[in-house]
PDB file of the backbone (N, CA, C, O) and the ligand in Angstrom, with CONECT records:
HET     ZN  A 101       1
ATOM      1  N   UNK A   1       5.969 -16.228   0.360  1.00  0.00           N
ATOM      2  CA  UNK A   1       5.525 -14.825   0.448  1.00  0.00           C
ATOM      3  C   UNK A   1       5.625 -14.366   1.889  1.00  0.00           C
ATOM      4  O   UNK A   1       4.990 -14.871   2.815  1.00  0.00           O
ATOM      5  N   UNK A   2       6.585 -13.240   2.005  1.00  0.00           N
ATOM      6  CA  UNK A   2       6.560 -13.221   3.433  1.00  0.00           C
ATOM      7  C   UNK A   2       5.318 -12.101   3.957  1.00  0.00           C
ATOM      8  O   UNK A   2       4.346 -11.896   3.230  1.00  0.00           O
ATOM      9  N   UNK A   3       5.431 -11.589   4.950  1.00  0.00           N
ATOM     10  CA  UNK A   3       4.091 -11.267   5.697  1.00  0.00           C
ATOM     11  C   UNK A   3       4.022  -9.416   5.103  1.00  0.00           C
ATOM     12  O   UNK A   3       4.908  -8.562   5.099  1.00  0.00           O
ATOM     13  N   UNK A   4       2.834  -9.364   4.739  1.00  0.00           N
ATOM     14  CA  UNK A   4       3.448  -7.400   4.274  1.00  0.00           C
ATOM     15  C   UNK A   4       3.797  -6.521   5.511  1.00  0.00           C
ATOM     16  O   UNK A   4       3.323  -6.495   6.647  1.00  0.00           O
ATOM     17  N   UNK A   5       4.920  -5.713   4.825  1.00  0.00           N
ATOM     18  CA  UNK A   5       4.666  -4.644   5.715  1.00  0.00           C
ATOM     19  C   UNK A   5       3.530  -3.380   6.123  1.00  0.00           C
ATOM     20  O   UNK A   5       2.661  -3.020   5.328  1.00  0.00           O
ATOM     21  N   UNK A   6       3.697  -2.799   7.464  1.00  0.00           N
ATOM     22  CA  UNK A   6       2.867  -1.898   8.032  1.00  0.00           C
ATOM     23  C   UNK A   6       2.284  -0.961   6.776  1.00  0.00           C
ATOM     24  O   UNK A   6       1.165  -0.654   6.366  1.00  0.00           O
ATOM     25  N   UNK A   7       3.833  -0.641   6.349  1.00  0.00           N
ATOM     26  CA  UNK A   7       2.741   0.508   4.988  1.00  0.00           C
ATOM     27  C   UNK A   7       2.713  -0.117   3.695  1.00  0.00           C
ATOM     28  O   UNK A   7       2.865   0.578   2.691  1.00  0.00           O
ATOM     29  N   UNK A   8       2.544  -1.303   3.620  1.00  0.00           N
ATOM     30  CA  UNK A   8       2.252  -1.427   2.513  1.00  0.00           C
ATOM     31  C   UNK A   8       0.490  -2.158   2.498  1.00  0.00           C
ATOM     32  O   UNK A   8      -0.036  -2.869   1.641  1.00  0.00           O
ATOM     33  N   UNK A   9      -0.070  -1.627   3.817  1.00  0.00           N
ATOM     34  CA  UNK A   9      -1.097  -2.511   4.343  1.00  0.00           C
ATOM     35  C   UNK A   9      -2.710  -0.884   4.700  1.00  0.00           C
ATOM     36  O   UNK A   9      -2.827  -0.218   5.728  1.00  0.00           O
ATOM     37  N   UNK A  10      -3.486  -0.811   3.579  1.00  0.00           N
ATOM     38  CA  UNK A  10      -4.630   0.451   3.973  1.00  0.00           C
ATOM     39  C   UNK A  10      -5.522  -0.407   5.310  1.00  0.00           C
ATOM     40  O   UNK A  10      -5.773  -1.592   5.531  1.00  0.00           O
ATOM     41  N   UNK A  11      -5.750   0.585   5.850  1.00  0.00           N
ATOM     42  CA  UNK A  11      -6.731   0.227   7.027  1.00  0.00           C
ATOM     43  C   UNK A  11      -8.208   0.735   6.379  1.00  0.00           C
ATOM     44  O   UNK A  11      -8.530   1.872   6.033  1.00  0.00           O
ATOM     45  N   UNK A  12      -8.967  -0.483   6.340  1.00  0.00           N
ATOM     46  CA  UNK A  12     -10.433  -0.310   6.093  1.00  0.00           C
ATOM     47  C   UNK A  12     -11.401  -0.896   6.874  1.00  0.00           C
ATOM     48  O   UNK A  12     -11.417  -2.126   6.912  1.00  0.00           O
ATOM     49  N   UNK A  13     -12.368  -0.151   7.626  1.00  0.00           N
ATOM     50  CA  UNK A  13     -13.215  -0.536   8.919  1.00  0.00           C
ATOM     51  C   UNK A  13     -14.639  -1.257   8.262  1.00  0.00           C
ATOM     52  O   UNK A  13     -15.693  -1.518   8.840  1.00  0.00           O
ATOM     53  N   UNK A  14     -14.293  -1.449   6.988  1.00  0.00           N
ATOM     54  CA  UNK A  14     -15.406  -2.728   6.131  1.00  0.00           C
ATOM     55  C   UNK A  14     -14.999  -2.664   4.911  1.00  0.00           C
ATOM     56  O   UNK A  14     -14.594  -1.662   4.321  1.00  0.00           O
ATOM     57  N   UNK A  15     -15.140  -4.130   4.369  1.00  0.00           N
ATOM     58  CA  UNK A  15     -15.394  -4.104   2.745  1.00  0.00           C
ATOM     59  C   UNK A  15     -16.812  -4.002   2.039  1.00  0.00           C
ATOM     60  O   UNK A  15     -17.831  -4.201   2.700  1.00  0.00           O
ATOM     61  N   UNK A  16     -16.857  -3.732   0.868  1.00  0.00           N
ATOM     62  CA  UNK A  16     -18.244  -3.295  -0.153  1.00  0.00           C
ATOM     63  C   UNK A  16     -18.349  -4.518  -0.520  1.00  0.00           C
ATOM     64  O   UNK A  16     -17.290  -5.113  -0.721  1.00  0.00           O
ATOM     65  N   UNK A  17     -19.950  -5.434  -0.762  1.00  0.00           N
ATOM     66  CA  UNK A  17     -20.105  -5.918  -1.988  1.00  0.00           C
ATOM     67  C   UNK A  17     -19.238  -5.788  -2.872  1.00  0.00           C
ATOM     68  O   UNK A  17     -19.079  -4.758  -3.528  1.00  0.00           O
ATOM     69  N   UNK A  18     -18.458  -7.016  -3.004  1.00  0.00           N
ATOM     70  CA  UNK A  18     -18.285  -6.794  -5.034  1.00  0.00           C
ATOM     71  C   UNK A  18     -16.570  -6.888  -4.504  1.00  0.00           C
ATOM     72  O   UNK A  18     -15.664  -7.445  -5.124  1.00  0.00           O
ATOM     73  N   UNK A  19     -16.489  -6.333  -3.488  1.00  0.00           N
ATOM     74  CA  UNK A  19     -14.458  -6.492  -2.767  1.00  0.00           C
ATOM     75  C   UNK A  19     -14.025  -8.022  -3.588  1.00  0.00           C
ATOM     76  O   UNK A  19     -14.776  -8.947  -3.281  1.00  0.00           O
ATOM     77  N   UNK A  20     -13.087  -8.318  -4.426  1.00  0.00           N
ATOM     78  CA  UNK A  20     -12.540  -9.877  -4.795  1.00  0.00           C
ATOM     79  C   UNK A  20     -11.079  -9.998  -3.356  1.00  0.00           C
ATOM     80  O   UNK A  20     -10.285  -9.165  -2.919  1.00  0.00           O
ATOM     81  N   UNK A  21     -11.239 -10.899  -3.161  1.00  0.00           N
ATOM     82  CA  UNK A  21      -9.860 -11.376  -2.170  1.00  0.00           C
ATOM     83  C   UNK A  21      -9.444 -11.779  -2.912  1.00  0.00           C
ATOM     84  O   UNK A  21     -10.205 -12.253  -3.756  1.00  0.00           O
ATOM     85  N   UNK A  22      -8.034 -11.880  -3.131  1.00  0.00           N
ATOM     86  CA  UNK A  22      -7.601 -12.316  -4.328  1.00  0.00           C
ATOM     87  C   UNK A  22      -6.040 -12.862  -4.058  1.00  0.00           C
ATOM     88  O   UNK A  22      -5.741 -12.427  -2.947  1.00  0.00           O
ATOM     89  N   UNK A  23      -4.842 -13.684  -4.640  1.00  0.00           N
ATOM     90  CA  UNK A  23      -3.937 -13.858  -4.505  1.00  0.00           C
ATOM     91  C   UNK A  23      -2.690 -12.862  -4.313  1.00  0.00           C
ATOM     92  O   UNK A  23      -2.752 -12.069  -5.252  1.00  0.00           O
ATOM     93  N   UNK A  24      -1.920 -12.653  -3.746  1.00  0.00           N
ATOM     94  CA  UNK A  24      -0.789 -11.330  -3.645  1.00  0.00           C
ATOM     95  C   UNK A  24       0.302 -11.742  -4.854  1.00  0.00           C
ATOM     96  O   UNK A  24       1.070 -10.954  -5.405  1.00  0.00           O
ATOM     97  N   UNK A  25       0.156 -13.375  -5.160  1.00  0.00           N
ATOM     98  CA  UNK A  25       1.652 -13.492  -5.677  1.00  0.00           C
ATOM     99  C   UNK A  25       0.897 -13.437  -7.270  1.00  0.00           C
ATOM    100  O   UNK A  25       1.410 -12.692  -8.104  1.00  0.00           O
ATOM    101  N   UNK A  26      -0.391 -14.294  -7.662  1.00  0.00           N
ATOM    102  CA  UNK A  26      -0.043 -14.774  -8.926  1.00  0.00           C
ATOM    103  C   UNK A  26      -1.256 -13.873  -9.148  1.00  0.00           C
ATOM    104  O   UNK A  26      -1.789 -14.165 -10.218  1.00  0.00           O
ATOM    105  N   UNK A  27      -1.997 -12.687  -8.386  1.00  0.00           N
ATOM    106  CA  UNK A  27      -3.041 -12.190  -9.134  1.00  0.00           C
ATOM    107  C   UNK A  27      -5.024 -12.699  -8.880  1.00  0.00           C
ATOM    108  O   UNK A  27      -6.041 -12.109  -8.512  1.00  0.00           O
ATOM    109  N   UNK A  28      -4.798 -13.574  -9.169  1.00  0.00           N
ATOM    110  CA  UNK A  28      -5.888 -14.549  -9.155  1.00  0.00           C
ATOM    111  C   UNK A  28      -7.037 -14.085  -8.075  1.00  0.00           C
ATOM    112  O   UNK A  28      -6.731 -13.701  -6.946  1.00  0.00           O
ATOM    113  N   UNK A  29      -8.193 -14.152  -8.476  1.00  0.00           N
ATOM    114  CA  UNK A  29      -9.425 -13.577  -7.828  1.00  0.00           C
ATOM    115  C   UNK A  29      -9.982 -14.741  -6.911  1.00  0.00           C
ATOM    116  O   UNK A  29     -10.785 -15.380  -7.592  1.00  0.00           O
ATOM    117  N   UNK A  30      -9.842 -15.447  -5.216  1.00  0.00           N
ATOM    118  CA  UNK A  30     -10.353 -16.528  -4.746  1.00  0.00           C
ATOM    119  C   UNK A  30     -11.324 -16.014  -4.611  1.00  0.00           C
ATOM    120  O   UNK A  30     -12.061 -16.511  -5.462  1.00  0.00           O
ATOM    121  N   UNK A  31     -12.037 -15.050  -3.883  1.00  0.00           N
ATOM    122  CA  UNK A  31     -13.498 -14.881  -2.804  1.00  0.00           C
ATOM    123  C   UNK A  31     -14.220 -13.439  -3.539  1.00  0.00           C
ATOM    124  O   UNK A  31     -13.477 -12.518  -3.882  1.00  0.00           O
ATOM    125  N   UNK A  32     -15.349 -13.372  -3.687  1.00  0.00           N
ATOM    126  CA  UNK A  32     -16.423 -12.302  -4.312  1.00  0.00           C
ATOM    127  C   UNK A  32     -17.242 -11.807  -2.894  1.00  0.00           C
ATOM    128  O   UNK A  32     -18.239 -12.498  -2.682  1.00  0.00           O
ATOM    129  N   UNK A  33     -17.086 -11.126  -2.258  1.00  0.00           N
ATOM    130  CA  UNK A  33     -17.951 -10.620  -1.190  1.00  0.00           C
ATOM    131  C   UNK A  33     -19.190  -9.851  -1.978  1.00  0.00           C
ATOM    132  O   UNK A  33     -19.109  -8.912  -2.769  1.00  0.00           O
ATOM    133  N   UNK A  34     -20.656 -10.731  -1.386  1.00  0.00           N
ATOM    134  CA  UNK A  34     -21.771 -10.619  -1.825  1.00  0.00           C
ATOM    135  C   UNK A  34     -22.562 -10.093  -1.113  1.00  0.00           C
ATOM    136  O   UNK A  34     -23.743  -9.886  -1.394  1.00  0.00           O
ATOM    137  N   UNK A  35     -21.810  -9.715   0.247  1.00  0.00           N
ATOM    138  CA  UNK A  35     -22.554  -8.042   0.943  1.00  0.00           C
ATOM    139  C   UNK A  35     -21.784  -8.017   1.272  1.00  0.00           C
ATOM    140  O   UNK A  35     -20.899  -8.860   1.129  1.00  0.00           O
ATOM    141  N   UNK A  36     -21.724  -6.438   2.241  1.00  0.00           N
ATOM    142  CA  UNK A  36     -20.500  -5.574   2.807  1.00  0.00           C
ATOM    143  C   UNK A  36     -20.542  -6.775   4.067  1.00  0.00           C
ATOM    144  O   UNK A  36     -21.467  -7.394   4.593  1.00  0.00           O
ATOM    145  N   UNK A  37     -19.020  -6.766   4.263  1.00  0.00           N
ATOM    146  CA  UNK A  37     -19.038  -7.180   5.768  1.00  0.00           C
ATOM    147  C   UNK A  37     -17.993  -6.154   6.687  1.00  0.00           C
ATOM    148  O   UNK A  37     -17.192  -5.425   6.101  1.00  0.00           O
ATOM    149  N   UNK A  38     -18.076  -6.178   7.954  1.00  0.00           N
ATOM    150  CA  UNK A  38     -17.305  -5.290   8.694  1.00  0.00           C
ATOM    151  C   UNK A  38     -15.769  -5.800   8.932  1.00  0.00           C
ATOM    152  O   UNK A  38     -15.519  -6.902   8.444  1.00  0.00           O
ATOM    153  N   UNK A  39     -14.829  -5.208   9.545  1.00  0.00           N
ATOM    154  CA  UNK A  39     -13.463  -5.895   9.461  1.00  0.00           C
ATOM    155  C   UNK A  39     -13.786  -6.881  10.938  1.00  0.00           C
ATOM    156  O   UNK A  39     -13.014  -7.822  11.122  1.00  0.00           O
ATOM    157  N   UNK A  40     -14.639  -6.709  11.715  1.00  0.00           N
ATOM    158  CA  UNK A  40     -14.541  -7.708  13.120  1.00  0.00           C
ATOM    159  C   UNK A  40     -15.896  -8.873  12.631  1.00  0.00           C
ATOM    160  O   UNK A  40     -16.425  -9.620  13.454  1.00  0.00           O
ATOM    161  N   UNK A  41     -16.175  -8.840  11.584  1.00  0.00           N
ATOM    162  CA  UNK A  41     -17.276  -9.925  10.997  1.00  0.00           C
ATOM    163  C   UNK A  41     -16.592 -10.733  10.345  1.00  0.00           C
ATOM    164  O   UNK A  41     -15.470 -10.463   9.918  1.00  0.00           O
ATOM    165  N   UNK A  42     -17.247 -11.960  10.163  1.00  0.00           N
ATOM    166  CA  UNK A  42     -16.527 -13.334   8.954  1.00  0.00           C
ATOM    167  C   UNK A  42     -17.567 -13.333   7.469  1.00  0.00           C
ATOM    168  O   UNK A  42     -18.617 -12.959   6.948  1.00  0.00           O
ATOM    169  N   UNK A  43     -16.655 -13.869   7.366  1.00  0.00           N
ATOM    170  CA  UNK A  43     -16.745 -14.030   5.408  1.00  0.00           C
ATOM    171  C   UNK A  43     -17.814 -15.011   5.144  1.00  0.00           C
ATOM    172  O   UNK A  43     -18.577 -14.992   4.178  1.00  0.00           O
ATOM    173  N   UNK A  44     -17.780 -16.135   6.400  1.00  0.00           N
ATOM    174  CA  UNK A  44     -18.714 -16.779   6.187  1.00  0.00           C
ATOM    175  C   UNK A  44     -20.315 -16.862   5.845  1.00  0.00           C
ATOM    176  O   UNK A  44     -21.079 -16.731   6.801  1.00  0.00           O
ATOM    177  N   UNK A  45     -20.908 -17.085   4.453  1.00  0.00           N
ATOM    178  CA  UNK A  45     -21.685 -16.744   4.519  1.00  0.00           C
ATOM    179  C   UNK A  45     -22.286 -15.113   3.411  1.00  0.00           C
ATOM    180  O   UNK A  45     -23.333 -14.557   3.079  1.00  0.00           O
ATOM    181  N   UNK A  46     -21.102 -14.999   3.265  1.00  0.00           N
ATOM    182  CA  UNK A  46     -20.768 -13.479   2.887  1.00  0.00           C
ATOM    183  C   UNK A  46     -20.288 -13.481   1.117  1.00  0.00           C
ATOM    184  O   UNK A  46     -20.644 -12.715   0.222  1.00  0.00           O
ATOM    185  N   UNK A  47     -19.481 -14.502   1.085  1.00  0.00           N
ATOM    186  CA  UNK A  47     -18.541 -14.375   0.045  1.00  0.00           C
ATOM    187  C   UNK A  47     -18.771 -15.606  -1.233  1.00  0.00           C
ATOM    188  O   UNK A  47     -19.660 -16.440  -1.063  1.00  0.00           O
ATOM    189  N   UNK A  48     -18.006 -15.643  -2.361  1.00  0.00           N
ATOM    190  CA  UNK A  48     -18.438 -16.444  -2.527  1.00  0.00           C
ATOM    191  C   UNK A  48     -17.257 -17.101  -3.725  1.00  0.00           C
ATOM    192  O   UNK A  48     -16.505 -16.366  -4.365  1.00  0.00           O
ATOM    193  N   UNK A  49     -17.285 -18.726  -3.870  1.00  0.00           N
ATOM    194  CA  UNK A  49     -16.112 -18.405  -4.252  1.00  0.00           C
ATOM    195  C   UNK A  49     -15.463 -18.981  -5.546  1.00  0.00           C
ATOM    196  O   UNK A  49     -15.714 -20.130  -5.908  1.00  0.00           O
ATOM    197  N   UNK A  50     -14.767 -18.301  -6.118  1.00  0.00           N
ATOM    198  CA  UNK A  50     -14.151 -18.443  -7.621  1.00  0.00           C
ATOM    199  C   UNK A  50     -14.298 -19.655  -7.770  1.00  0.00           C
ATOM    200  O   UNK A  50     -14.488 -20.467  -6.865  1.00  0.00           O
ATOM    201  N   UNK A  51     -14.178 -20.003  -9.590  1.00  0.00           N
ATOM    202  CA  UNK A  51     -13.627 -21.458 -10.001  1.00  0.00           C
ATOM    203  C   UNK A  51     -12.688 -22.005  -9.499  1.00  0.00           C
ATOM    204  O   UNK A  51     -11.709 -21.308  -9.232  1.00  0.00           O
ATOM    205  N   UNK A  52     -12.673 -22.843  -9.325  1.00  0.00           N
ATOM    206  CA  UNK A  52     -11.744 -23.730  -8.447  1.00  0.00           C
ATOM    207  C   UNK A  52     -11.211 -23.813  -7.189  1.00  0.00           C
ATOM    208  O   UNK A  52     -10.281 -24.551  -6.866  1.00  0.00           O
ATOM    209  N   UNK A  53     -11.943 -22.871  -6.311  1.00  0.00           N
ATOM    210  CA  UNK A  53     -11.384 -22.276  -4.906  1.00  0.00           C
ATOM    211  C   UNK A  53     -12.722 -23.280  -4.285  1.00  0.00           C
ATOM    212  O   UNK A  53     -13.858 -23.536  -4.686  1.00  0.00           O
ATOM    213  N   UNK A  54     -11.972 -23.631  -3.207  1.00  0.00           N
ATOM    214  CA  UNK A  54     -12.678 -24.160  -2.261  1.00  0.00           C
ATOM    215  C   UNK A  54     -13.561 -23.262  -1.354  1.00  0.00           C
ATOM    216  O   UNK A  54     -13.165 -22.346  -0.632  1.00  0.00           O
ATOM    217  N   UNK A  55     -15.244 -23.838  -1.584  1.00  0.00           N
ATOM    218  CA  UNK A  55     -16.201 -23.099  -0.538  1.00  0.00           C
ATOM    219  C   UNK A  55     -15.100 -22.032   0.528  1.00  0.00           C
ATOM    220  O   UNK A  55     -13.913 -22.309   0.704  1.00  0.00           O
ATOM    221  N   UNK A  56     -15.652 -21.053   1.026  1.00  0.00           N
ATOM    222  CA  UNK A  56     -15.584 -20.453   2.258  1.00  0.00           C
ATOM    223  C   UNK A  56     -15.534 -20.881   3.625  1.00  0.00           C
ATOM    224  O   UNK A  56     -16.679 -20.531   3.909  1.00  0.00           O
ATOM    225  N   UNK A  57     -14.919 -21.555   5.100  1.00  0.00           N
ATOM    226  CA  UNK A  57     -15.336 -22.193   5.721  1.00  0.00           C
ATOM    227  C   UNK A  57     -14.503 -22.034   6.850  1.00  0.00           C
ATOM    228  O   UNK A  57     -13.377 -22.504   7.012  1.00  0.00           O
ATOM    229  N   UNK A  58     -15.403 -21.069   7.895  1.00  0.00           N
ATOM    230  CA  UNK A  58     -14.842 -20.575   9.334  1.00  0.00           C
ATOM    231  C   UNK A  58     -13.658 -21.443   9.750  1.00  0.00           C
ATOM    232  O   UNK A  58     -14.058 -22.416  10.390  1.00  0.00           O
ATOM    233  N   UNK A  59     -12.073 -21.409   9.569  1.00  0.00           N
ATOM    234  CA  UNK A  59     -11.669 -22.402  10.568  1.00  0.00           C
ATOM    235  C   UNK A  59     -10.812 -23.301   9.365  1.00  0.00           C
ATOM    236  O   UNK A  59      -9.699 -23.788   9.566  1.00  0.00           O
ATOM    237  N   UNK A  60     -11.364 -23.380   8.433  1.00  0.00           N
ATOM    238  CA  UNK A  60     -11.040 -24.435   7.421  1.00  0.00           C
ATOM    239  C   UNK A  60     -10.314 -24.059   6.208  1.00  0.00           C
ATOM    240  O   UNK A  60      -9.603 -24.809   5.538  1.00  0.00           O
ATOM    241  N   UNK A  61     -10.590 -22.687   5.968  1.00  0.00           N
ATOM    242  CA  UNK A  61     -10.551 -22.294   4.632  1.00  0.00           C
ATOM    243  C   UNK A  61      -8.853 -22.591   4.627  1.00  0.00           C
ATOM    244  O   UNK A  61      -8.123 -22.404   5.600  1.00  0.00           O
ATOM    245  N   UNK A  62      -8.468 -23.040   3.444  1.00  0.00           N
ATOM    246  CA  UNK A  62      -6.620 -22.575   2.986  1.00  0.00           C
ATOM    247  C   UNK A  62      -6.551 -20.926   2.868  1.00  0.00           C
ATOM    248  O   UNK A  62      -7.330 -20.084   2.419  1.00  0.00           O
ATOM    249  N   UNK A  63      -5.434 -20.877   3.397  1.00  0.00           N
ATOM    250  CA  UNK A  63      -4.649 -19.400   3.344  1.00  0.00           C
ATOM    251  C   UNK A  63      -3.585 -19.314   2.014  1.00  0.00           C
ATOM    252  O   UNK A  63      -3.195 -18.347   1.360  1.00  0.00           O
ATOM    253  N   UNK A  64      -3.316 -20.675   1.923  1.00  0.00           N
ATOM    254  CA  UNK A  64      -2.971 -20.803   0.444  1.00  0.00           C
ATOM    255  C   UNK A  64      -3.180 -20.296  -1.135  1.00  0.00           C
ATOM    256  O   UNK A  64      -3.669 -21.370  -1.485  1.00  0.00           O
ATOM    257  N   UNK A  65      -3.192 -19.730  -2.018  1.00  0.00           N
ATOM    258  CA  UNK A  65      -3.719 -19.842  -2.898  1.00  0.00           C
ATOM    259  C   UNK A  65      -3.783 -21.196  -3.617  1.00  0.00           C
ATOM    260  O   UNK A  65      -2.760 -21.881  -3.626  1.00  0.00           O
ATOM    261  N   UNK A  66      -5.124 -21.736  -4.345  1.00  0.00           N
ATOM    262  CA  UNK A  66      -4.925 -23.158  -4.400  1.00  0.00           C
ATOM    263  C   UNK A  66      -4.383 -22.957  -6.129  1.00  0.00           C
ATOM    264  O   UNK A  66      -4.278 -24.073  -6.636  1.00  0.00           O
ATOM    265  N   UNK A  67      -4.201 -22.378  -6.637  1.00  0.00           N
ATOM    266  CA  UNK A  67      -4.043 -21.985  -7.896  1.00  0.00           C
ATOM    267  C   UNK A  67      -2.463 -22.190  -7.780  1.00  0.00           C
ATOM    268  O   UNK A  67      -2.044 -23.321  -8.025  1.00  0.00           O
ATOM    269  N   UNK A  68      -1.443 -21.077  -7.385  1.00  0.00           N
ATOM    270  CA  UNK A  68      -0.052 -21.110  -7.376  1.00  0.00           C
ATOM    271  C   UNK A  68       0.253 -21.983  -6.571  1.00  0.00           C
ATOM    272  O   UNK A  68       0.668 -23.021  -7.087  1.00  0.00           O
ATOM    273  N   UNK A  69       0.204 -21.954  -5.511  1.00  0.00           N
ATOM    274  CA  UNK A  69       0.114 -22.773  -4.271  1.00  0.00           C
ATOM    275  C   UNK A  69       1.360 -22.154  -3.242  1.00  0.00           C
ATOM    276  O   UNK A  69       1.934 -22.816  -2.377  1.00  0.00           O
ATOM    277  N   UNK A  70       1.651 -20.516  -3.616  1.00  0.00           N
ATOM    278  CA  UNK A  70       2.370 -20.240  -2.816  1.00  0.00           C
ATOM    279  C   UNK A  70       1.773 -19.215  -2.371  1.00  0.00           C
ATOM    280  O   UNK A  70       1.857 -18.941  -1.174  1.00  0.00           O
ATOM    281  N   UNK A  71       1.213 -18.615  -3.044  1.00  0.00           N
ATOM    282  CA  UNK A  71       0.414 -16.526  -2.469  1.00  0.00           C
ATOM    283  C   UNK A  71      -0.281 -17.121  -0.948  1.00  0.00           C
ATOM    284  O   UNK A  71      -0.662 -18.280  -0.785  1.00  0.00           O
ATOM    285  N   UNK A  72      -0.323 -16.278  -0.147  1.00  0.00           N
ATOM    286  CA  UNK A  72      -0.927 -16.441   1.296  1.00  0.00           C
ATOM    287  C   UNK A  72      -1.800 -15.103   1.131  1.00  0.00           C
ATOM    288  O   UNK A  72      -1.193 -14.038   1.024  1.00  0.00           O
ATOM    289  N   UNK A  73      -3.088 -15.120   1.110  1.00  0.00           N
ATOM    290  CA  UNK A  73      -3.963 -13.987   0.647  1.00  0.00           C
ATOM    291  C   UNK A  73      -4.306 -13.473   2.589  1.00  0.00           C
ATOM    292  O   UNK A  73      -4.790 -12.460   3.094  1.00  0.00           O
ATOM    293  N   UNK A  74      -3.925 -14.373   2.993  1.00  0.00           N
ATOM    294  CA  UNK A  74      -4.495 -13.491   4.666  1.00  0.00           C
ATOM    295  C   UNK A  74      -3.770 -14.280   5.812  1.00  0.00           C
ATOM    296  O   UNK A  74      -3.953 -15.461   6.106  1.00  0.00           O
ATOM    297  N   UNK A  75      -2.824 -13.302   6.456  1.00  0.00           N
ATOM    298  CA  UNK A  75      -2.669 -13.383   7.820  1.00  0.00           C
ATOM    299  C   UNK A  75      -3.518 -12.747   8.890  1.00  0.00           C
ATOM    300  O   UNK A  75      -3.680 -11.610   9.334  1.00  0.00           O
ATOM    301  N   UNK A  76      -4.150 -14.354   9.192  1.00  0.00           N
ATOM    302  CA  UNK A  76      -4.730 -14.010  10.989  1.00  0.00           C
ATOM    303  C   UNK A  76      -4.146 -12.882  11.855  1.00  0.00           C
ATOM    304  O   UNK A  76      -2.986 -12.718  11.474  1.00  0.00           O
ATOM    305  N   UNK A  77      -4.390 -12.180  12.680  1.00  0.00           N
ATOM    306  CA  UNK A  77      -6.269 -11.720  12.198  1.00  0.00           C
ATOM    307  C   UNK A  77      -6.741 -11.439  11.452  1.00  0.00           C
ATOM    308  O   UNK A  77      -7.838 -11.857  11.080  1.00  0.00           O
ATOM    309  N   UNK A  78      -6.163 -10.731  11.026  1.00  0.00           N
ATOM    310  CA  UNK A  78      -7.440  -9.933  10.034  1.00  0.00           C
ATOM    311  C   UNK A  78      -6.442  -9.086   9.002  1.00  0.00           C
ATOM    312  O   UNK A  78      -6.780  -7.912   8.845  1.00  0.00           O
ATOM    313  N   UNK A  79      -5.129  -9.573   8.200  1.00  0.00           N
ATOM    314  CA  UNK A  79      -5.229  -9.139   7.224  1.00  0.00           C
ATOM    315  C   UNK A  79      -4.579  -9.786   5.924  1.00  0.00           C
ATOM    316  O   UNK A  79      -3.599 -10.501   5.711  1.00  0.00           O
ATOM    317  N   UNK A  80      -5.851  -9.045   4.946  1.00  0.00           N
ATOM    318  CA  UNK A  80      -6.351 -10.062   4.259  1.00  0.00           C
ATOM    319  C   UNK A  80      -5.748  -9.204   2.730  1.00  0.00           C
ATOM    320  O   UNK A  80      -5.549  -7.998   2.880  1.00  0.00           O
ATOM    321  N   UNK A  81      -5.506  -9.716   1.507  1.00  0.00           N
ATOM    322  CA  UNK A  81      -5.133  -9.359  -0.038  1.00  0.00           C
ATOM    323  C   UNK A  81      -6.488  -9.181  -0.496  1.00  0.00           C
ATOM    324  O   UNK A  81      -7.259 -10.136  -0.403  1.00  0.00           O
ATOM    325  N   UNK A  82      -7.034  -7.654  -1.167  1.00  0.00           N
ATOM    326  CA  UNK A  82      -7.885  -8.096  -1.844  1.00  0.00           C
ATOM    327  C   UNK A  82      -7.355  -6.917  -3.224  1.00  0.00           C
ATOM    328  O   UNK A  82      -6.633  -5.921  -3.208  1.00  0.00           O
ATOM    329  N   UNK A  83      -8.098  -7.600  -4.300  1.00  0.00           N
ATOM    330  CA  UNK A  83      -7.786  -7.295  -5.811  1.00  0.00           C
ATOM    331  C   UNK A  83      -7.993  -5.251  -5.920  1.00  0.00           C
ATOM    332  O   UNK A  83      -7.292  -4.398  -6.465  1.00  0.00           O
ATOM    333  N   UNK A  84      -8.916  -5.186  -5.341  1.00  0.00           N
ATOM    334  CA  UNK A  84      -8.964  -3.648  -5.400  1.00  0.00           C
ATOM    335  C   UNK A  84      -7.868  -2.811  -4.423  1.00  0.00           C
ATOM    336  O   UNK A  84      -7.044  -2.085  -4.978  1.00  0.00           O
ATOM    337  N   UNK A  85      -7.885  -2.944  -2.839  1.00  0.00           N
ATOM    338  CA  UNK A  85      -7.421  -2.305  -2.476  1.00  0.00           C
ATOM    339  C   UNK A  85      -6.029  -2.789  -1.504  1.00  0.00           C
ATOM    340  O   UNK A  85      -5.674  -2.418  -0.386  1.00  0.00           O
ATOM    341  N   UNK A  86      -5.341  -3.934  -2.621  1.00  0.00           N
ATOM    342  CA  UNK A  86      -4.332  -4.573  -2.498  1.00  0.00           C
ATOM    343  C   UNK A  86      -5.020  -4.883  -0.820  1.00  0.00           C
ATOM    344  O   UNK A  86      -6.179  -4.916  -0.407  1.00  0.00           O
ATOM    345  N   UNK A  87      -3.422  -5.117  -0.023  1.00  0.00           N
ATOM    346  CA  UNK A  87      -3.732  -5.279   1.295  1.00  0.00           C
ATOM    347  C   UNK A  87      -4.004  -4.385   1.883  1.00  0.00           C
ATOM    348  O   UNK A  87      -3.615  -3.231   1.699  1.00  0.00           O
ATOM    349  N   UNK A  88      -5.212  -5.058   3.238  1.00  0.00           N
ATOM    350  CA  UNK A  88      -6.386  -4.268   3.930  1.00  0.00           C
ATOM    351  C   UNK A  88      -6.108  -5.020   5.157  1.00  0.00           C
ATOM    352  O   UNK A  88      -5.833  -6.219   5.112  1.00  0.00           O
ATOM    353  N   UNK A  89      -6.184  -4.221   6.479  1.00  0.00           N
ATOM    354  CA  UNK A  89      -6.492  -4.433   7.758  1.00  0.00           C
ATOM    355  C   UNK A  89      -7.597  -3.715   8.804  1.00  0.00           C
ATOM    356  O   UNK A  89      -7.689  -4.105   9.968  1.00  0.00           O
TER     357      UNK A  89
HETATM  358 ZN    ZN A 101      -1.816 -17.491  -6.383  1.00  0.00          ZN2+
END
């Protein structure tokens, strides 16, 4: 999956409760954000995460989807796939 482009990417200065991060290629819902967090805040702590997705974890987490094992749901810095408002920066 290569990296999205500029417009195919909304700029949002926080996500809501309830935002799913989710896979770009196969769909799939990894992370449930369980309060709003800001776009310069971490997930850690925040989110929470699907069947079979590995905990949340500053530093650690796969960028992988562990499901397909090809979708990349977030390029560092900060942008990230989520199920509602596709990709967000
Ligand atoms: Zn996937």
């Amino acid at each position: 999956m290569p990296q999205p482009f500029p417009d195919q990417i909304t700029s949002l200065p926080f996500l809501n409760a309830g935002t799913i991060l989710s896979c770009p290629d196969c769909g799939v819902g990894l992370y449930l954000l369980t309060k709003k967090v800001t776009r310069d805040g971490t997930f850690e702590g925040a989110v929470q995460a699907m069947a079979g997705v590995p905990e949340y974890k500053r530093g650690s987490t796969p960028k992988t989807c562990p499901l397909c094992q090809t979708g990349q749901w977030w390029y560092p810095p900060g942008t990230i796939h989520t199920f509602q408002y596709g990709w967000v920066a």
